[in-house]
N, CA, C and O atoms as CSV, one atom per row, in Angstrom:
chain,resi,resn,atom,element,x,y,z
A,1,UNK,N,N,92.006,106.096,90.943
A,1,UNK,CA,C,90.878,105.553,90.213
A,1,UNK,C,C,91.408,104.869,88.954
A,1,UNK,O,O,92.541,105.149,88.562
A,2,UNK,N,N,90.499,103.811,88.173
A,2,UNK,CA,C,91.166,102.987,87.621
A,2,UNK,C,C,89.926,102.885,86.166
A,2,UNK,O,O,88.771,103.067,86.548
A,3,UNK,N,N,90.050,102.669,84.889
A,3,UNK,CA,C,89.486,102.511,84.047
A,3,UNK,C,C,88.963,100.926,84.643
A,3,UNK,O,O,89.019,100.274,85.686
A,4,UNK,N,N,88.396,100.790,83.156
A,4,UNK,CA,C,87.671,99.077,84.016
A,4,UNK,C,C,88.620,97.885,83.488
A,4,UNK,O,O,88.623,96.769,84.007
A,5,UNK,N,N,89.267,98.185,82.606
A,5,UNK,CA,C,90.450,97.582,82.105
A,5,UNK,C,C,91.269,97.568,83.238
A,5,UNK,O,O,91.970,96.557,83.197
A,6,UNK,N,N,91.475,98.196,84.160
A,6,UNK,CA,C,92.833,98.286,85.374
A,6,UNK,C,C,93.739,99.745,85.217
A,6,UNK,O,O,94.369,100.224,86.160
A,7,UNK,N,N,93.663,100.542,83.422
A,7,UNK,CA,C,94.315,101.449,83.837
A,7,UNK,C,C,94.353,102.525,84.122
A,7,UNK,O,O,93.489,103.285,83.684
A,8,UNK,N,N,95.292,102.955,84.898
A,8,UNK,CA,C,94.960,104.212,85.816
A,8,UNK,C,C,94.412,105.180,85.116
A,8,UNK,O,O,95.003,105.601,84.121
A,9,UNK,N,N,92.743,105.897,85.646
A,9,UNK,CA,C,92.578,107.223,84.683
A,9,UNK,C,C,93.189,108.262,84.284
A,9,UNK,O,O,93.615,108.563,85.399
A,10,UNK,N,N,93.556,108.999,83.679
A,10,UNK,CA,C,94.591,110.186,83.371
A,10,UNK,C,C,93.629,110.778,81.856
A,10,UNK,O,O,93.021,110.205,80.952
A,11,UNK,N,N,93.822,111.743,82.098
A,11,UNK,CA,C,93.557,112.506,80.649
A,11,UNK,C,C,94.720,112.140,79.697
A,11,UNK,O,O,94.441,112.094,78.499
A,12,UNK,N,N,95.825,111.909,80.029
A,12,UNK,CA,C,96.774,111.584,79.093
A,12,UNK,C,C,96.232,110.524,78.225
A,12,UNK,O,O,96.487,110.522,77.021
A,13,UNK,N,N,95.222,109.288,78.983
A,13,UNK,CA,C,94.936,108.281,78.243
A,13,UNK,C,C,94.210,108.669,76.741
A,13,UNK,O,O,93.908,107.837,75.886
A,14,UNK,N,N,94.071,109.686,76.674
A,14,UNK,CA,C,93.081,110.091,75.460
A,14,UNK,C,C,94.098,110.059,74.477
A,14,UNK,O,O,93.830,109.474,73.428
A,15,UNK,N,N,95.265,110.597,74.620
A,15,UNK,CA,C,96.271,111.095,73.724
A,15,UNK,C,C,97.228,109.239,73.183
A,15,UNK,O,O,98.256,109.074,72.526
A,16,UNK,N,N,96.266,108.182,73.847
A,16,UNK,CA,C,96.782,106.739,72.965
A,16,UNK,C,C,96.529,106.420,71.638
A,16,UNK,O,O,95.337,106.669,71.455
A,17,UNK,N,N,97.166,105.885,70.342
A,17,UNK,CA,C,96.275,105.440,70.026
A,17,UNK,C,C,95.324,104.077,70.473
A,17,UNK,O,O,95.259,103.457,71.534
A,18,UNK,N,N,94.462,103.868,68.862
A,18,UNK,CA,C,93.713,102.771,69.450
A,18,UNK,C,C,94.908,101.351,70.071
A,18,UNK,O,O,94.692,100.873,71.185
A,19,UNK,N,N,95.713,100.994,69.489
A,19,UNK,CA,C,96.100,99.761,69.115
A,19,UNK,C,C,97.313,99.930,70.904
A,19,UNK,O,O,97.713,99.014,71.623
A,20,UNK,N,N,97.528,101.342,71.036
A,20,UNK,CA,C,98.690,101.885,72.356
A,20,UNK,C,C,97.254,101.605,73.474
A,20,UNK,O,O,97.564,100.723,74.274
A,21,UNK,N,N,96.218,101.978,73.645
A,21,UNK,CA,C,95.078,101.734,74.774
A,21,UNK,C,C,94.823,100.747,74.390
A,21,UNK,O,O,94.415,100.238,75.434
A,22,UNK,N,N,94.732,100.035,73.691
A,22,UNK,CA,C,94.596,98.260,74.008
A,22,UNK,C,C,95.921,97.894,74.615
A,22,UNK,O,O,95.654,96.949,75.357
A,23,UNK,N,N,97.077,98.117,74.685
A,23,UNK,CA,C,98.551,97.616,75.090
A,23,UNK,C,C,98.527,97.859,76.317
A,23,UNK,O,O,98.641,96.863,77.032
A,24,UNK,N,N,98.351,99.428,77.130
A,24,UNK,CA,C,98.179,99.957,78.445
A,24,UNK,C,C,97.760,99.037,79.171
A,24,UNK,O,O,98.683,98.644,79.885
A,25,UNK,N,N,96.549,98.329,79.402
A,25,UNK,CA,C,96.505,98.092,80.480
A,25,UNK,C,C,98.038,96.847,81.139
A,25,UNK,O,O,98.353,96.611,82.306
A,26,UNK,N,N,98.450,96.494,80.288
A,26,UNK,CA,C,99.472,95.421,80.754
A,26,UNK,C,C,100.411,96.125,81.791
A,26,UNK,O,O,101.116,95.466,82.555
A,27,UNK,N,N,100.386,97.693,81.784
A,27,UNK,CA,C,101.576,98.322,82.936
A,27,UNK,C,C,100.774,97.840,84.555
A,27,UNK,O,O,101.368,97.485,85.573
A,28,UNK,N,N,99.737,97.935,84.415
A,28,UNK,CA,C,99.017,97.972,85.868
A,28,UNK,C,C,99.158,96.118,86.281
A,28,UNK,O,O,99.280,95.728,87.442
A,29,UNK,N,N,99.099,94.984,84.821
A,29,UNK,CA,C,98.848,93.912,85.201
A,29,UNK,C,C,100.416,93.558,85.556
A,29,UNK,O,O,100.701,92.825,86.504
A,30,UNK,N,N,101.291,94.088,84.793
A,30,UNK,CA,C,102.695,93.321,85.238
A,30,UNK,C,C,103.368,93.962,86.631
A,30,UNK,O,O,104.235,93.340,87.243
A,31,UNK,N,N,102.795,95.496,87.143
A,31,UNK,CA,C,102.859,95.887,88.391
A,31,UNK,C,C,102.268,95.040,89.608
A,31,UNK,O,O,102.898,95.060,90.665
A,32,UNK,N,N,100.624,94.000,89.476
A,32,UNK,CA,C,100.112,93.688,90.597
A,32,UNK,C,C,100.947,92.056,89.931
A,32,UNK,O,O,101.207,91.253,90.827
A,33,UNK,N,N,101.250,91.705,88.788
A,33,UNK,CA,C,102.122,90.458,88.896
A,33,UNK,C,C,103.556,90.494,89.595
A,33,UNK,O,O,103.927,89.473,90.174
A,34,UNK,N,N,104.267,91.465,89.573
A,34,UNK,CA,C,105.694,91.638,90.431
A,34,UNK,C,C,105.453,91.936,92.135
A,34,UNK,O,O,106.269,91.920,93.057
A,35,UNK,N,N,103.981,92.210,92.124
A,35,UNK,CA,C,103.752,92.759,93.823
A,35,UNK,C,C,103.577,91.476,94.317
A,35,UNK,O,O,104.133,91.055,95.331
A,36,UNK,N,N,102.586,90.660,93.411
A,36,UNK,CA,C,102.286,89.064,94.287
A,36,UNK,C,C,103.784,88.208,94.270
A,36,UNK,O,O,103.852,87.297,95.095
A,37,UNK,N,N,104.778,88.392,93.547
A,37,UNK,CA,C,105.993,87.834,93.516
A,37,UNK,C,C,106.518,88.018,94.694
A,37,UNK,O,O,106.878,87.221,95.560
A,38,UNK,N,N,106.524,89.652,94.604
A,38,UNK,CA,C,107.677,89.931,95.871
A,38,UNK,C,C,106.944,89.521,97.593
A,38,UNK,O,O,107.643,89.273,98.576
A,39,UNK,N,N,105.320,89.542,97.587
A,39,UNK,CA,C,104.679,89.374,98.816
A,39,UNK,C,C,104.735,87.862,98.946
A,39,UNK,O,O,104.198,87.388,99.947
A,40,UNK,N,N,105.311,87.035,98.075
A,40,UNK,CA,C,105.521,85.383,97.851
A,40,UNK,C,C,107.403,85.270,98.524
A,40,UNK,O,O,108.006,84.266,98.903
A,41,UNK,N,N,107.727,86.252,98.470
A,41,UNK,CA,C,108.900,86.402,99.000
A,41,UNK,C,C,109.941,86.530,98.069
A,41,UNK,O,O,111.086,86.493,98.518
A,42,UNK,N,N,109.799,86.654,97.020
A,42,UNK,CA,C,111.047,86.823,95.664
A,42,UNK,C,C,111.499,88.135,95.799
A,42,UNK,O,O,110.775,89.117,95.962
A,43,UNK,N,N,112.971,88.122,95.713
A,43,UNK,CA,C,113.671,89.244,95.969
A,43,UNK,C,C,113.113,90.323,94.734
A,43,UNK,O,O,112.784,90.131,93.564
A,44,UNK,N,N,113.173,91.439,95.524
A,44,UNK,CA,C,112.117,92.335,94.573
A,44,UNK,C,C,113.179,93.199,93.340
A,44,UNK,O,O,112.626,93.633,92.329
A,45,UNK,N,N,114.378,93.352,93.485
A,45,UNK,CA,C,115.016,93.665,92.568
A,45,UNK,C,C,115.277,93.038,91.049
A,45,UNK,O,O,115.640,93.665,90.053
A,46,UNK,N,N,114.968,91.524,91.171
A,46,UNK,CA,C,115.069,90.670,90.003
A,46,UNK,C,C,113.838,90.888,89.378
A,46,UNK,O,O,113.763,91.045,88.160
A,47,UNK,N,N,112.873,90.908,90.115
A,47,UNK,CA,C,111.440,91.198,89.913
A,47,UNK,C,C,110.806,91.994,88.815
A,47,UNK,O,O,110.121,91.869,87.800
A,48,UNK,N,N,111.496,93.012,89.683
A,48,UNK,CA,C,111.484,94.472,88.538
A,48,UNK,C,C,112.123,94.862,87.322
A,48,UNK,O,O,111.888,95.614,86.377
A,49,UNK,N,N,113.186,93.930,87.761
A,49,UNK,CA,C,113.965,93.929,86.323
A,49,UNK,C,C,112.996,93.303,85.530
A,49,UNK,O,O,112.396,93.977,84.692
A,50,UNK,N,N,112.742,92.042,85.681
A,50,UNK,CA,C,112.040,91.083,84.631
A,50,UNK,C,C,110.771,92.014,83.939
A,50,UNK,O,O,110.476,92.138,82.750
A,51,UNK,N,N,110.114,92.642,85.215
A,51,UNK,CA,C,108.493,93.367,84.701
A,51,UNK,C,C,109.806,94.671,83.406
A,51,UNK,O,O,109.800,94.485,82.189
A,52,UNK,N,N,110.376,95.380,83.814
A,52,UNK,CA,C,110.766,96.074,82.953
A,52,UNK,C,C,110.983,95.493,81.665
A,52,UNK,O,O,110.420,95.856,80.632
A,53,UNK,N,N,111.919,94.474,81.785
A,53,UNK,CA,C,112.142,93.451,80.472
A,53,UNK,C,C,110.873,93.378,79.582
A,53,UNK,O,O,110.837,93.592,78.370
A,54,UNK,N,N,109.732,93.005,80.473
A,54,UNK,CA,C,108.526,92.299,79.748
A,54,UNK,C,C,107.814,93.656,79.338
A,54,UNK,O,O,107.021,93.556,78.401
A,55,UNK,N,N,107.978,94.877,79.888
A,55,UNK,CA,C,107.462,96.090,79.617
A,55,UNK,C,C,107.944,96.573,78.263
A,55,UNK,O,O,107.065,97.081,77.566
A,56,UNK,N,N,109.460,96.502,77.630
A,56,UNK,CA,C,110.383,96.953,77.078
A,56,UNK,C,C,110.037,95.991,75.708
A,56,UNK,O,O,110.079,96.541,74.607
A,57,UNK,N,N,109.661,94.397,75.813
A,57,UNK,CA,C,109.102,93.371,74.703
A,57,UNK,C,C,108.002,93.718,74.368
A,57,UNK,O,O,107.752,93.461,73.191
A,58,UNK,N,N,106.865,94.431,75.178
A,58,UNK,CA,C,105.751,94.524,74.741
A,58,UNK,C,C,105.606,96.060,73.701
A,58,UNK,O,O,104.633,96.326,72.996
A,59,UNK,N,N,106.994,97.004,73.879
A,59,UNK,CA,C,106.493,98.086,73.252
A,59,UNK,C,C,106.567,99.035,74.019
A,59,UNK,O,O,106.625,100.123,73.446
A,60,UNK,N,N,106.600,99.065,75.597
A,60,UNK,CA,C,106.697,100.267,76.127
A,60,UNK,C,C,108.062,100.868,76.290
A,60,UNK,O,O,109.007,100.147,75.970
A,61,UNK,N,N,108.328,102.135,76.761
A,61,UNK,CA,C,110.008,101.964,77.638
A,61,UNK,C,C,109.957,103.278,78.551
A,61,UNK,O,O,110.005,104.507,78.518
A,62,UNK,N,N,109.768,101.691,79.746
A,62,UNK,CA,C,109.933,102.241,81.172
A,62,UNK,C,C,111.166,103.203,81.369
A,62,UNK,O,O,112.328,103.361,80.996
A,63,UNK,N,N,110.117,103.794,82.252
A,63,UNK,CA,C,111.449,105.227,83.172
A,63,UNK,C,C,112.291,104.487,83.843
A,63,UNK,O,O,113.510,104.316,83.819
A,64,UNK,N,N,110.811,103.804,84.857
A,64,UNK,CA,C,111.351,103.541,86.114
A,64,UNK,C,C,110.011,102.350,86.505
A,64,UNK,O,O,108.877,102.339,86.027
A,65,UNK,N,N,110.498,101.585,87.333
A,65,UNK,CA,C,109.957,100.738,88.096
A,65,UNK,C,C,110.516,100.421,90.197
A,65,UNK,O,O,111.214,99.555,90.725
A,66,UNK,N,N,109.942,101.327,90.623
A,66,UNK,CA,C,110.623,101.584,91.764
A,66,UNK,C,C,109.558,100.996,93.401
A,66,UNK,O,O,108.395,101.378,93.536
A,67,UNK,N,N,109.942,100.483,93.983
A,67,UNK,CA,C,109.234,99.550,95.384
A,67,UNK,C,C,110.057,100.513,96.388
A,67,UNK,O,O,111.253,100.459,96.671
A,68,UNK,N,N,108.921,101.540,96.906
A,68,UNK,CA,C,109.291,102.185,97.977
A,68,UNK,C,C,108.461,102.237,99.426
A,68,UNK,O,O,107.337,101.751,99.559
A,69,UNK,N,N,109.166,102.875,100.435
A,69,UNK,CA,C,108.869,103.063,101.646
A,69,UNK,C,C,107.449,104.041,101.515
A,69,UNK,O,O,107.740,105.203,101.233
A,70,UNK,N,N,106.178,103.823,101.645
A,70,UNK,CA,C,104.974,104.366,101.407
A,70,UNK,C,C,105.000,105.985,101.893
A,70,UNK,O,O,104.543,106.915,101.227
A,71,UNK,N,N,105.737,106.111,103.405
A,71,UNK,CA,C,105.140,107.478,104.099
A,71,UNK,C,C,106.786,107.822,103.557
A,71,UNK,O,O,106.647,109.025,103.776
A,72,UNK,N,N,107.801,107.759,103.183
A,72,UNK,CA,C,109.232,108.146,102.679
A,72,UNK,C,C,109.354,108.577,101.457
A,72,UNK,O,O,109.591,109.761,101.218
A,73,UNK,N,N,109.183,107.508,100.367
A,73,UNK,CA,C,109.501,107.197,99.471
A,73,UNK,C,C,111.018,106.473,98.990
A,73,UNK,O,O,111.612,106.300,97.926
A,74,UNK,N,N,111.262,106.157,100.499
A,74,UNK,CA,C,113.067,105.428,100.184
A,74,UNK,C,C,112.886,104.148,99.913
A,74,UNK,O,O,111.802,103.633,100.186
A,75,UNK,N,N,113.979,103.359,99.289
A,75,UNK,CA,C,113.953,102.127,98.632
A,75,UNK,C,C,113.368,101.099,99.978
A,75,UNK,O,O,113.758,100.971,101.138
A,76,UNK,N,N,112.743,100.743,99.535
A,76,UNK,CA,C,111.384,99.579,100.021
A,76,UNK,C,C,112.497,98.472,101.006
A,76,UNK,O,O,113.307,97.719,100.466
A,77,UNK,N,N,112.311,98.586,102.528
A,77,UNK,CA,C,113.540,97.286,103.228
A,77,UNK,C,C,112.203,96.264,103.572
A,77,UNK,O,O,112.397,95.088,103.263
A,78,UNK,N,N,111.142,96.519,104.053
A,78,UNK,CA,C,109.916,95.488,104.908
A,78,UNK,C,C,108.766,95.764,104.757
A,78,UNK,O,O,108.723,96.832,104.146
A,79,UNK,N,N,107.832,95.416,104.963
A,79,UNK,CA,C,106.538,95.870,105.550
A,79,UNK,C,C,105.893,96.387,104.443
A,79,UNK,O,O,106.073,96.300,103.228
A,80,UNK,N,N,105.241,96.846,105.031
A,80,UNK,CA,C,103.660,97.901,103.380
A,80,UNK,C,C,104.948,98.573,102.636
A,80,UNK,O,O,105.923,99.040,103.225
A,81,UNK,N,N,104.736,98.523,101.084
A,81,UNK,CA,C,105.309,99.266,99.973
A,81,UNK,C,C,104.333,100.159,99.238
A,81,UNK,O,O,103.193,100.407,99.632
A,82,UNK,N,N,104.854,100.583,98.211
A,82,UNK,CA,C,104.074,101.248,97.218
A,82,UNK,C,C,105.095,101.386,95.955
A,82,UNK,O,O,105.911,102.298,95.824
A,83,UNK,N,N,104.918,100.447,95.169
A,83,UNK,CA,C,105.440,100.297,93.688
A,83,UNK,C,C,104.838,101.658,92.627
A,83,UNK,O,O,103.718,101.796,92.136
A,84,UNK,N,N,105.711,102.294,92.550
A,84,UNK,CA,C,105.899,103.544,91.275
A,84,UNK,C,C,106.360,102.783,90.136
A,84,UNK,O,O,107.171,101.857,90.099
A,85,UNK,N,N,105.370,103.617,88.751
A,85,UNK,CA,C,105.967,103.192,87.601
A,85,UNK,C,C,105.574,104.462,86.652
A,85,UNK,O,O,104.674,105.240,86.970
A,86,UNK,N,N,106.117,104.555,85.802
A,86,UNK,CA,C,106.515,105.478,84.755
A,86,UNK,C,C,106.978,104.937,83.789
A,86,UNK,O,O,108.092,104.427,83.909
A,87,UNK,N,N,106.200,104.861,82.361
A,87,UNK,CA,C,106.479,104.248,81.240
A,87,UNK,C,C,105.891,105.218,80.282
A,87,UNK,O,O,105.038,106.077,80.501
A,88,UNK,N,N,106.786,104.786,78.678
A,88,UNK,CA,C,106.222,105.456,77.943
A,88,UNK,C,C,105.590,104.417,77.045
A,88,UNK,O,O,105.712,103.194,77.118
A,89,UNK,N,N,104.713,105.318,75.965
A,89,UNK,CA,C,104.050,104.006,75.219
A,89,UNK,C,C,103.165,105.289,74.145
A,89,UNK,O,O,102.229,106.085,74.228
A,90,UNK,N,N,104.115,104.860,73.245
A,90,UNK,CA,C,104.248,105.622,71.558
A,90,UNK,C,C,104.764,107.801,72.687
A,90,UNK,O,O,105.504,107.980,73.654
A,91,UNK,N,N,104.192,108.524,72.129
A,91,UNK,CA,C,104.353,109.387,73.206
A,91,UNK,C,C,103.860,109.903,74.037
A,91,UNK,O,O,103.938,111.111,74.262
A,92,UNK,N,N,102.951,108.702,74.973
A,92,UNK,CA,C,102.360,109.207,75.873
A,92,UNK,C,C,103.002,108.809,77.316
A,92,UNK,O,O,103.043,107.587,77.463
A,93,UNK,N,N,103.447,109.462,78.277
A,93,UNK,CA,C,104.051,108.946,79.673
A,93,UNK,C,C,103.203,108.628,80.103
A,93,UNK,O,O,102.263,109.407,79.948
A,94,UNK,N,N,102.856,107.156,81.025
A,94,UNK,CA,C,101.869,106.351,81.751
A,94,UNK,C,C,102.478,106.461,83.347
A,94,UNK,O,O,103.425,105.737,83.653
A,95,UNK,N,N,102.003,107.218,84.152
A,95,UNK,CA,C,101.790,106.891,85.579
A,95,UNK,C,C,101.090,105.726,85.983
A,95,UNK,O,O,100.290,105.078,85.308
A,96,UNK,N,N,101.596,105.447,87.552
A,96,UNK,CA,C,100.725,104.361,87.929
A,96,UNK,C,C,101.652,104.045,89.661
A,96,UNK,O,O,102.792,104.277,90.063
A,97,UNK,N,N,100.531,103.476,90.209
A,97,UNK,CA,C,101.170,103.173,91.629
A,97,UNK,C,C,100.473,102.123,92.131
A,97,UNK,O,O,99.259,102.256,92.286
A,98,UNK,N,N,101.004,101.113,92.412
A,98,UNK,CA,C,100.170,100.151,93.868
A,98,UNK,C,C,100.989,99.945,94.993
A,98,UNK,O,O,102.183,100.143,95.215
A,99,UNK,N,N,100.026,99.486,95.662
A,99,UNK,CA,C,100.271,99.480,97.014
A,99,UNK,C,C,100.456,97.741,97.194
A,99,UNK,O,O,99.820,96.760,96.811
A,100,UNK,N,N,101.528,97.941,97.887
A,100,UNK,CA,C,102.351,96.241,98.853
A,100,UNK,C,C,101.928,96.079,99.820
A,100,UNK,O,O,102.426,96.904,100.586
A,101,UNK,N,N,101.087,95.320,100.426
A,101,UNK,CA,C,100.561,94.968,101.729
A,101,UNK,C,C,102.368,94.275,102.073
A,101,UNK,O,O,103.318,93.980,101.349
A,102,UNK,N,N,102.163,94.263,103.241
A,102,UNK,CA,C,103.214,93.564,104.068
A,102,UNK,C,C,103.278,92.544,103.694
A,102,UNK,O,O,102.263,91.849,103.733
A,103,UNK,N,N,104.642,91.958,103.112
A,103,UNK,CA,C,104.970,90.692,102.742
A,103,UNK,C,C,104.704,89.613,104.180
A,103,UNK,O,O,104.918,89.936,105.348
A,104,UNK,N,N,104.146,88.182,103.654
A,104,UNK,CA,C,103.802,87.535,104.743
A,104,UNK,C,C,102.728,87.237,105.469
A,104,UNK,O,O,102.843,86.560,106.491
């Protein structure tokens, strides 16, 4: 479930401040911007780097930004994904996940 902003609900979100919950939602927008990249066919490792980069300029600092095998969880080779992310932002850890339709 998703606030109406895009980000994911969590009770953690309470523990932002104001100026950190205005910043949040950008983890969910630069996650479905690296998913339409990689389903455009861009190799998904550069991808993620860049969303981390742009995560890391805006103030957050990502754990992890990871494109995996949905029913596995092993590094993402084809087909349906599911992008994991884990960021921090002041001290609150931000979860979040979408889903990769099949590139193509």
């Amino acid at each position: 479930m998703r606030e109406a902003d895009g980000l994911a609900m969590s009770s953690r979100n309470i523990r932002l401040s104001p100026a950190e919950r205005a910043l949040a939602p950008l983890l969910p927008k630069l996650m479905r911007d690296a998913l339409d990249r990689i389903a455009n066919g861009a190799p998904p490792d550069p991808v993620l780097t860049d969303a981390q980069d742009q995560l890391r300029a805006a103030g957050f600092a990502p754990d992890y930004l990871a494109l995996v095998q949905p029913e596995t969880l092993a590094p993402w080779q084809s087909g349906p994904g599911r992008l994991l992310a884990a960021a921090r932002l002041g001290d609150v850890r931000l979860l979040d996940n979408v889903a990769l339709a099949a590139p193509g």
